[in-house]
N, CA, C and O atoms as a Tripos MOL2 file, in Angstrom:
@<TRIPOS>MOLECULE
protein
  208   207    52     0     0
PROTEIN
NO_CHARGES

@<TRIPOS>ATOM
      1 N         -83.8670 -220.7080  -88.7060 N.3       1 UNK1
      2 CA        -84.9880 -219.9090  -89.1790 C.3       1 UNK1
      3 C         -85.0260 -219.9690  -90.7010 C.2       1 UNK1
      4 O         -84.0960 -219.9490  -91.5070 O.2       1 UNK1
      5 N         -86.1980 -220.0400  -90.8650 N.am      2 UNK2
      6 CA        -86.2400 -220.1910  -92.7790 C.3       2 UNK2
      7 C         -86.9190 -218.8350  -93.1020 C.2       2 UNK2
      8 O         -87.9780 -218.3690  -92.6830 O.2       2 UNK2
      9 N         -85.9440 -218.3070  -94.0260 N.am      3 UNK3
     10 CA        -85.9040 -217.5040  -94.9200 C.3       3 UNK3
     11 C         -87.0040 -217.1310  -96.0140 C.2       3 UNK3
     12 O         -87.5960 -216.0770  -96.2440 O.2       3 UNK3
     13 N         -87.0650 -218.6580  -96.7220 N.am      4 UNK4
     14 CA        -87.8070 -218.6970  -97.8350 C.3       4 UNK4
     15 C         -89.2730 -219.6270  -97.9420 C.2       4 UNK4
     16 O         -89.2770 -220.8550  -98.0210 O.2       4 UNK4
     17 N         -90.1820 -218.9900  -97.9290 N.am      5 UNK5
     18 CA        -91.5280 -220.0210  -98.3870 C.3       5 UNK5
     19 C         -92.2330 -220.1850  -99.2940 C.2       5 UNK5
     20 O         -93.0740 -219.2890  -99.3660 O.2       5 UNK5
     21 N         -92.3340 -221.1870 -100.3300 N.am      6 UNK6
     22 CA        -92.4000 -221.0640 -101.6930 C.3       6 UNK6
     23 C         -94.1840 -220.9780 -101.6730 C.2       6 UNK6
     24 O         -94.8760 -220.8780 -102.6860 O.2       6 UNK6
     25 N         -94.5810 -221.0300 -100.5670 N.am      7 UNK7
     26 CA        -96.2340 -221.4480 -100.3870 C.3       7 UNK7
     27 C         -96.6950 -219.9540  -99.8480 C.2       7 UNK7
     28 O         -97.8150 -219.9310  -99.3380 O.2       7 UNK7
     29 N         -95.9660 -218.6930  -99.8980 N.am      8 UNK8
     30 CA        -96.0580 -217.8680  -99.5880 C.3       8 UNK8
     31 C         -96.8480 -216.6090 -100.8360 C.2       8 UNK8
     32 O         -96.1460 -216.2840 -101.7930 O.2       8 UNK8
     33 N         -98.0590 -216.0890 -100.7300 N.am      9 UNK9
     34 CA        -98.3730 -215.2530 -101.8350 C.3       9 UNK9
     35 C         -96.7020 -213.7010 -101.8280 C.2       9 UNK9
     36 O         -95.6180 -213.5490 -101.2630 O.2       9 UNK9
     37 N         -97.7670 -212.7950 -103.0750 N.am     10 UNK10
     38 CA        -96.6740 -211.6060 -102.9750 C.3      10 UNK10
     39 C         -96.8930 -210.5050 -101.7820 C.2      10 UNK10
     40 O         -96.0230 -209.9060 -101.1490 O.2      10 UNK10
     41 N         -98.3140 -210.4210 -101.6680 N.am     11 UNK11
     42 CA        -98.5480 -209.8720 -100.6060 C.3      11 UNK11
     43 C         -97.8750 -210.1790  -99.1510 C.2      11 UNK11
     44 O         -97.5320 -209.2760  -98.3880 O.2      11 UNK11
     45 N         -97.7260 -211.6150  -98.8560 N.am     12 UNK12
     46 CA        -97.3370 -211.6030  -97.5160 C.3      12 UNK12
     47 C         -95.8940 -211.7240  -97.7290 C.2      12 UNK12
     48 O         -95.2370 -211.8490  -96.6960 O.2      12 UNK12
     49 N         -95.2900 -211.7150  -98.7730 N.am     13 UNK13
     50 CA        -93.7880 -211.4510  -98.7580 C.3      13 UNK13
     51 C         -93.4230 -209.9320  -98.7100 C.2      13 UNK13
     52 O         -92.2990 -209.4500  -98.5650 O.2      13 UNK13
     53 N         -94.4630 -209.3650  -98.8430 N.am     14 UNK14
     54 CA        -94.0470 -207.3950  -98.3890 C.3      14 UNK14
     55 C         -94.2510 -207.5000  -97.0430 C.2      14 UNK14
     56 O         -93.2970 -206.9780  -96.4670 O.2      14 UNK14
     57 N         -94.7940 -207.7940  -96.5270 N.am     15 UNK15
     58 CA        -95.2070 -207.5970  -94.9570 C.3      15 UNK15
     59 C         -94.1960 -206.8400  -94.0700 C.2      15 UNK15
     60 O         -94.5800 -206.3400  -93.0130 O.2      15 UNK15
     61 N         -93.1030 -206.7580  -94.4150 N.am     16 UNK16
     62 CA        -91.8750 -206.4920  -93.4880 C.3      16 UNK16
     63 C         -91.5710 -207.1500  -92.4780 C.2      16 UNK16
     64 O         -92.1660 -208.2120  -92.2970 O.2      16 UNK16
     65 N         -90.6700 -206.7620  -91.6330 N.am     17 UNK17
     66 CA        -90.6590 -207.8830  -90.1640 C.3      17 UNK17
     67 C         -91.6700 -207.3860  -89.3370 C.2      17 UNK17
     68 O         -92.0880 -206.2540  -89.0910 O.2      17 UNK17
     69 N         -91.9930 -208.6490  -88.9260 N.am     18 UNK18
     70 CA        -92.8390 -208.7520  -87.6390 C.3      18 UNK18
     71 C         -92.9710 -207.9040  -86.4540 C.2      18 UNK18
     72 O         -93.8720 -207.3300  -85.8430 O.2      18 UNK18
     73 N         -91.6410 -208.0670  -86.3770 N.am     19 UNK19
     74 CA        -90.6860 -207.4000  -85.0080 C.3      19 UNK19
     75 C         -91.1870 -205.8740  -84.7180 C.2      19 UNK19
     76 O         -91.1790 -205.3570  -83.6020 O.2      19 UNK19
     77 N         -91.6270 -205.2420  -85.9310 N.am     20 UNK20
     78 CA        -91.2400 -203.9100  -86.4020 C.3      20 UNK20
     79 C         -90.0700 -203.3000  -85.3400 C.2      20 UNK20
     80 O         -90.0680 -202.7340  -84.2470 O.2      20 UNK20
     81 N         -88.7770 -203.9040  -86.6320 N.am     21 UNK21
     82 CA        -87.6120 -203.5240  -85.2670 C.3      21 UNK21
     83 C         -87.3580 -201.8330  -86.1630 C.2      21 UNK21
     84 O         -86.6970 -200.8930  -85.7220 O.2      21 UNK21
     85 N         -88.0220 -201.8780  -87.3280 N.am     22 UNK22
     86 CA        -87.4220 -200.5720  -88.3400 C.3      22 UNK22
     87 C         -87.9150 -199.4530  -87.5160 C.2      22 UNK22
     88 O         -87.3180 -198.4860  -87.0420 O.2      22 UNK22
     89 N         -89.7370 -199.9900  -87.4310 N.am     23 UNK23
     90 CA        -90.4500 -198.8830  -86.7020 C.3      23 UNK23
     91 C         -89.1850 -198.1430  -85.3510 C.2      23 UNK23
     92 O         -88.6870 -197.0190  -85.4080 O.2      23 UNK23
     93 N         -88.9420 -199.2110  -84.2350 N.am     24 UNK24
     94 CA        -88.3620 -198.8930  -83.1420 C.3      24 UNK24
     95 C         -87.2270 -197.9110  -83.2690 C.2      24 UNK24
     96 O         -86.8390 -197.1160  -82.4130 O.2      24 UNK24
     97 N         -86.7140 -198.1230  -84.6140 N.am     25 UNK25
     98 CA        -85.0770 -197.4690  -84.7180 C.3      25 UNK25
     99 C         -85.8300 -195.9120  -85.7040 C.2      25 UNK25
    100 O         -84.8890 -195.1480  -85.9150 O.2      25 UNK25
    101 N         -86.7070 -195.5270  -86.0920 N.am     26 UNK26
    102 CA        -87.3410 -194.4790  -86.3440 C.3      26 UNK26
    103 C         -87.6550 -193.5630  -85.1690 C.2      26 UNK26
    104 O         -87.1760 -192.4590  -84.9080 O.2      26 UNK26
    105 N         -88.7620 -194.4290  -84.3870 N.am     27 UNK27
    106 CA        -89.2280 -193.6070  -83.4110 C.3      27 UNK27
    107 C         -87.9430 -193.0700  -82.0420 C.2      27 UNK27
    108 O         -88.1020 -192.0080  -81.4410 O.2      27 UNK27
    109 N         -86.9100 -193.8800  -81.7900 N.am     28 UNK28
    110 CA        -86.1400 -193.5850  -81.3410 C.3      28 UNK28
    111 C         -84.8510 -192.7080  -82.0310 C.2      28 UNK28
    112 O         -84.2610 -191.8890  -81.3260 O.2      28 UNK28
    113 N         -84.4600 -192.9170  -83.3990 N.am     29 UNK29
    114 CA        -84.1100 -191.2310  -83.7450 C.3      29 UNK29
    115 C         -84.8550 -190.7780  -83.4410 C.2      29 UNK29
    116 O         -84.9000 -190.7280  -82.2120 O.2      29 UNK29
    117 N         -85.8250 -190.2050  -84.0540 N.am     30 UNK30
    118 CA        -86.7460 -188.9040  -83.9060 C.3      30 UNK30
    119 C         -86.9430 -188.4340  -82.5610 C.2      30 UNK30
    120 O         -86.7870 -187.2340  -82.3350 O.2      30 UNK30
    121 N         -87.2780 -189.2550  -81.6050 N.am     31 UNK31
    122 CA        -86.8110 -188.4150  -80.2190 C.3      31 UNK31
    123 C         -85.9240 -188.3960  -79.7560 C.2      31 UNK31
    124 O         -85.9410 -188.1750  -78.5450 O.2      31 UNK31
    125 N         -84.3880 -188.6530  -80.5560 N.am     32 UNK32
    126 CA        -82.9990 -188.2400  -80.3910 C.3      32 UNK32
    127 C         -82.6730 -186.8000  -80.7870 C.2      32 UNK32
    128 O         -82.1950 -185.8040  -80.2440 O.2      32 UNK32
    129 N         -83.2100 -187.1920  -82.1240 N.am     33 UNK33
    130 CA        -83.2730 -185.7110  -83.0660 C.3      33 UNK33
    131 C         -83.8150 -184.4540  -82.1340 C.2      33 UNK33
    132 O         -83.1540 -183.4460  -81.8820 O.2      33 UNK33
    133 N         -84.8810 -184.6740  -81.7710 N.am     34 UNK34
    134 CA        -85.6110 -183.7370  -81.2900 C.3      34 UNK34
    135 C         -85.2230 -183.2410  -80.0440 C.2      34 UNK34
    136 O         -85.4610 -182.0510  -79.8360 O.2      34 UNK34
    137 N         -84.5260 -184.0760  -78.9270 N.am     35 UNK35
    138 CA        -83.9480 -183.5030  -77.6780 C.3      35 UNK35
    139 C         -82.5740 -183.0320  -77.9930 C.2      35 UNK35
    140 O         -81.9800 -182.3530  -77.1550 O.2      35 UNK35
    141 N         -81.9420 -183.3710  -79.2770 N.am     36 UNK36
    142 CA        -80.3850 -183.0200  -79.4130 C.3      36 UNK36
    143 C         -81.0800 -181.4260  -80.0980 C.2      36 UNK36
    144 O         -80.4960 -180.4760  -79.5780 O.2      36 UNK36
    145 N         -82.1410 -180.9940  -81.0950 N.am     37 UNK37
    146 CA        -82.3690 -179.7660  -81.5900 C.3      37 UNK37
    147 C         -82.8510 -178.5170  -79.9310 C.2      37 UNK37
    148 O         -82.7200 -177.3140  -79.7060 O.2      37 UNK37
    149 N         -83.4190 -179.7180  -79.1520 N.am     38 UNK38
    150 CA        -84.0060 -178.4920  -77.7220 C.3      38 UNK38
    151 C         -82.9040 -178.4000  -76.9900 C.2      38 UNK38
    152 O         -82.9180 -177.5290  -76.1200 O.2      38 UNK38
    153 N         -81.8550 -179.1220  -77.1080 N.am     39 UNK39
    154 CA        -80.5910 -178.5350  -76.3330 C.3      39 UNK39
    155 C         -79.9790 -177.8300  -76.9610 C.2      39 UNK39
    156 O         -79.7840 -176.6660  -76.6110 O.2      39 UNK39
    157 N         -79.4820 -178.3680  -78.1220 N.am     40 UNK40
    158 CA        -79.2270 -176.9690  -79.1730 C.3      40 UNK40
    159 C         -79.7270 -175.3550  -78.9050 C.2      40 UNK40
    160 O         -79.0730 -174.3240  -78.7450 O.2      40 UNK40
    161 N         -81.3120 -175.6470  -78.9330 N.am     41 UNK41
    162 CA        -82.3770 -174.0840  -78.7980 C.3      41 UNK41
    163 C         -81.8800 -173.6890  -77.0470 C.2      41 UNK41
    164 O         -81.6600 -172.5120  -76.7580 O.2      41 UNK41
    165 N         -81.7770 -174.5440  -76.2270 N.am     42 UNK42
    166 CA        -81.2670 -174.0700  -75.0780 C.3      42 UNK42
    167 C         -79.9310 -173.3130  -74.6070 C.2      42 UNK42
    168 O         -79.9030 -172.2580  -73.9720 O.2      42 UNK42
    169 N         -78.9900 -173.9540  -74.9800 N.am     43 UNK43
    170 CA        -77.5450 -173.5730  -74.7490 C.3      43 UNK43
    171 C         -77.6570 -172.3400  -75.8610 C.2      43 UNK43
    172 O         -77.0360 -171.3230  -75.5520 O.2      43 UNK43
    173 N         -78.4130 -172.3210  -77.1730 N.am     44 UNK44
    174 CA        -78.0350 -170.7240  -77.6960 C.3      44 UNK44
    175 C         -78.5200 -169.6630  -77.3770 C.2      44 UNK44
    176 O         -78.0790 -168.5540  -77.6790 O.2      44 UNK44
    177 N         -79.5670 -169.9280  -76.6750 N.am     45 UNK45
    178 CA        -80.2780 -168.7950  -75.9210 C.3      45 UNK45
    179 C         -79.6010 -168.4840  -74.2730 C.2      45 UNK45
    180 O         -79.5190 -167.3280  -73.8600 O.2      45 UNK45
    181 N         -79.1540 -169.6530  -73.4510 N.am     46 UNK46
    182 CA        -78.6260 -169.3130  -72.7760 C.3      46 UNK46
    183 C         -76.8400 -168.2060  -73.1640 C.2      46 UNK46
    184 O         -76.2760 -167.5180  -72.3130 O.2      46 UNK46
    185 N         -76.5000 -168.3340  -74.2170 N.am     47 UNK47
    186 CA        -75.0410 -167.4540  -74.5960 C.3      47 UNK47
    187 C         -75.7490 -166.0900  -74.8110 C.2      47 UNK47
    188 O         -75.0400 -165.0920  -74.6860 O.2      47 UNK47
    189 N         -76.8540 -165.9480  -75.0690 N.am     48 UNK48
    190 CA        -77.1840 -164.5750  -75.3940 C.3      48 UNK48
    191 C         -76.9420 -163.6530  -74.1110 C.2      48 UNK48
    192 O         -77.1450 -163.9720  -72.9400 O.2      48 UNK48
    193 N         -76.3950 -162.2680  -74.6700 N.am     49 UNK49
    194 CA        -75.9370 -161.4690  -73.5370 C.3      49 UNK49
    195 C         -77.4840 -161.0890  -73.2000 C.2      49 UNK49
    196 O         -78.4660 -161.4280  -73.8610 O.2      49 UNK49
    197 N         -77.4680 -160.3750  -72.1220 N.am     50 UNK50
    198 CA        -78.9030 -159.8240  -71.4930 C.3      50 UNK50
    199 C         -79.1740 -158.5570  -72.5120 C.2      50 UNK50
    200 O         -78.4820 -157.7930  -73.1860 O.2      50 UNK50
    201 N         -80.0770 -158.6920  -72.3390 N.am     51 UNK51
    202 CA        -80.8920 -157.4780  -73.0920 C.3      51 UNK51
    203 C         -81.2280 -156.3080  -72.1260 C.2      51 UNK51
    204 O         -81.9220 -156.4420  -71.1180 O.2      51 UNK51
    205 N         -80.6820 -155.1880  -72.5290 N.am     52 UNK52
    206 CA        -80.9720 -153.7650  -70.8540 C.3      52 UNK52
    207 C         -82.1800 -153.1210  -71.6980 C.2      52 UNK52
    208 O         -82.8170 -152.1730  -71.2400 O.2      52 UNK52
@<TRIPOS>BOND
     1     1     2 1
     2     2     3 1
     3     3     4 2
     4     3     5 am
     5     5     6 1
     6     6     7 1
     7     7     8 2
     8     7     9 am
     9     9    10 1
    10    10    11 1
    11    11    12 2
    12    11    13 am
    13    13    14 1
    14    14    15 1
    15    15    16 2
    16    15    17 am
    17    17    18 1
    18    18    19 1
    19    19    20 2
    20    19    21 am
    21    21    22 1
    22    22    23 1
    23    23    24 2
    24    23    25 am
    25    25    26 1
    26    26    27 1
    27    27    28 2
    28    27    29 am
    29    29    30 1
    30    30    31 1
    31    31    32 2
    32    31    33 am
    33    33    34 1
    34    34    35 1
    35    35    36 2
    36    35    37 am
    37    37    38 1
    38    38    39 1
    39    39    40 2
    40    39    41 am
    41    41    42 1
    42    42    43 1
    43    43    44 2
    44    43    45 am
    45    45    46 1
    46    46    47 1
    47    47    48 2
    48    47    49 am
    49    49    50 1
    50    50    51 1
    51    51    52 2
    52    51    53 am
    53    53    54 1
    54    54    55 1
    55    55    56 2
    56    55    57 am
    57    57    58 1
    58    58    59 1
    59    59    60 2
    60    59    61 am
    61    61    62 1
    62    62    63 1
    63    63    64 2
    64    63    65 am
    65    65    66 1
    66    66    67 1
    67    67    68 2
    68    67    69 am
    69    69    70 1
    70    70    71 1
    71    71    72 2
    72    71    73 am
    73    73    74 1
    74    74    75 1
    75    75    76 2
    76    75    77 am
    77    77    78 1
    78    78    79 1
    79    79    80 2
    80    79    81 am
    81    81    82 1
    82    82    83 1
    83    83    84 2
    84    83    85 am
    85    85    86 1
    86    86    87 1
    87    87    88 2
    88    87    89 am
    89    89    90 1
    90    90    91 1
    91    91    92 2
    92    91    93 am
    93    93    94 1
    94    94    95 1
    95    95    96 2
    96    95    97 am
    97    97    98 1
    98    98    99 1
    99    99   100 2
   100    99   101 am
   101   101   102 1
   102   102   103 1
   103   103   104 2
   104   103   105 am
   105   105   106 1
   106   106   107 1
   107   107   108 2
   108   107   109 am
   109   109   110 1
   110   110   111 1
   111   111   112 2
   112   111   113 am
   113   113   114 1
   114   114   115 1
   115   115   116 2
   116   115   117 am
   117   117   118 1
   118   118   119 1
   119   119   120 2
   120   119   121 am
   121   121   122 1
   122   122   123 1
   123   123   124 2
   124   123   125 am
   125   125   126 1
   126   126   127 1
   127   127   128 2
   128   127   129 am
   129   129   130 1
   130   130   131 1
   131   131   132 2
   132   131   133 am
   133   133   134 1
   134   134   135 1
   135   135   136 2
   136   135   137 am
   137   137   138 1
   138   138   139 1
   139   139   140 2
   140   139   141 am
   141   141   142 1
   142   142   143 1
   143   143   144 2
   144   143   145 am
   145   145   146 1
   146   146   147 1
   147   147   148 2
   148   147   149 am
   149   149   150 1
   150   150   151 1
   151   151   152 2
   152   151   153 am
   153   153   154 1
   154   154   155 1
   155   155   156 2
   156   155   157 am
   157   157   158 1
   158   158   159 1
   159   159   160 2
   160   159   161 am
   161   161   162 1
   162   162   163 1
   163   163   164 2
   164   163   165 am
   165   165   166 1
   166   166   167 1
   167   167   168 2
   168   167   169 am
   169   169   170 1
   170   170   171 1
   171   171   172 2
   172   171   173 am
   173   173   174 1
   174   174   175 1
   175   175   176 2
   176   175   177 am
   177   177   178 1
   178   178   179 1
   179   179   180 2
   180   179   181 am
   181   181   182 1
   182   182   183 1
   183   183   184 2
   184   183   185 am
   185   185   186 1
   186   186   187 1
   187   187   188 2
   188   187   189 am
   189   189   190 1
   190   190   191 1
   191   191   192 2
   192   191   193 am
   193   193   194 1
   194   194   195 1
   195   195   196 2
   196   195   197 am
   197   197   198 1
   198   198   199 1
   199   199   200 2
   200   199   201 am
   201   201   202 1
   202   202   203 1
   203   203   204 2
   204   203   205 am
   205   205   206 1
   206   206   207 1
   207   207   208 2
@<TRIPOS>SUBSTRUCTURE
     1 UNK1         2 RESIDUE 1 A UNK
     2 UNK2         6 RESIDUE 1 A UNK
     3 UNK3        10 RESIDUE 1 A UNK
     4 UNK4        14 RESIDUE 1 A UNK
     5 UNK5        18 RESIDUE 1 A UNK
     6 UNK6        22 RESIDUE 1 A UNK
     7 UNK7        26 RESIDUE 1 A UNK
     8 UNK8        30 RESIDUE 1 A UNK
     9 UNK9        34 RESIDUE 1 A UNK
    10 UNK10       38 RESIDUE 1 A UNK
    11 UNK11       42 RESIDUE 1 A UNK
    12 UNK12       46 RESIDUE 1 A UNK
    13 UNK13       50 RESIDUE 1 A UNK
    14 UNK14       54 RESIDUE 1 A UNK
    15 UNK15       58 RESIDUE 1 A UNK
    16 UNK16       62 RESIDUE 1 A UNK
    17 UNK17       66 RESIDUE 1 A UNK
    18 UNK18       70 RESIDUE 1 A UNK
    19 UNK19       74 RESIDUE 1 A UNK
    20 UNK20       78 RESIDUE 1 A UNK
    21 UNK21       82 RESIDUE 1 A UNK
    22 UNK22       86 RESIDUE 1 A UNK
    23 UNK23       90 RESIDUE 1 A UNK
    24 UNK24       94 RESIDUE 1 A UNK
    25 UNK25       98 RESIDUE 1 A UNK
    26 UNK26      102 RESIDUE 1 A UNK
    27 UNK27      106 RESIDUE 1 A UNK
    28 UNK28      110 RESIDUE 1 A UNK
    29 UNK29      114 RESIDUE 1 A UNK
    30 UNK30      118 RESIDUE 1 A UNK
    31 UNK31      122 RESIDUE 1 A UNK
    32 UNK32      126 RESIDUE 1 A UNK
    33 UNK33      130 RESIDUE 1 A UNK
    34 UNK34      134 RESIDUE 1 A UNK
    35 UNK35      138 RESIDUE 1 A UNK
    36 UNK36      142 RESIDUE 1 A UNK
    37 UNK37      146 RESIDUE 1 A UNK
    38 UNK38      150 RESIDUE 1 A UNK
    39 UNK39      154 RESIDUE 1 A UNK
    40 UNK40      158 RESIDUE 1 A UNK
    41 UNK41      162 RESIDUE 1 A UNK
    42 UNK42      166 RESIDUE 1 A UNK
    43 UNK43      170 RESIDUE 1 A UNK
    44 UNK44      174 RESIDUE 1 A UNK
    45 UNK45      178 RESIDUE 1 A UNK
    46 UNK46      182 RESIDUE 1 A UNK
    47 UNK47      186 RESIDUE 1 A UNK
    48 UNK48      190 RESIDUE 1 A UNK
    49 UNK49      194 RESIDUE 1 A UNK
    50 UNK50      198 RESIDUE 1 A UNK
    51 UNK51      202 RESIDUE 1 A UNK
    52 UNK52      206 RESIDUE 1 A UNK
């Protein structure tokens, strides 16, 4: 795979990858994040003693 294309403007050298493998590893924290914070909100509400 080549790396470098000298026939390449500046614009299409920002482009990022193709792949958008960055995107994938974002969107998958964030719905890591977010089910590890609702288990969190779960298990502390479940320790709460009852309320009379």
């Amino acid at each position: 795979m080549e790396t470098y294309d000298p026939h390449k403007n500046t614009t299409e050298l920002r482009q990022g990858n193709p792949r958008k493998m960055n995107m994938r590893v974002l969107v998958v924290s964030l719905i890591g994040i977010v089910i590890l914070f609702l288990l969190l909100y779960i298990a502390f509400f479940m320790m709460q003693p009852a309320s009379s």
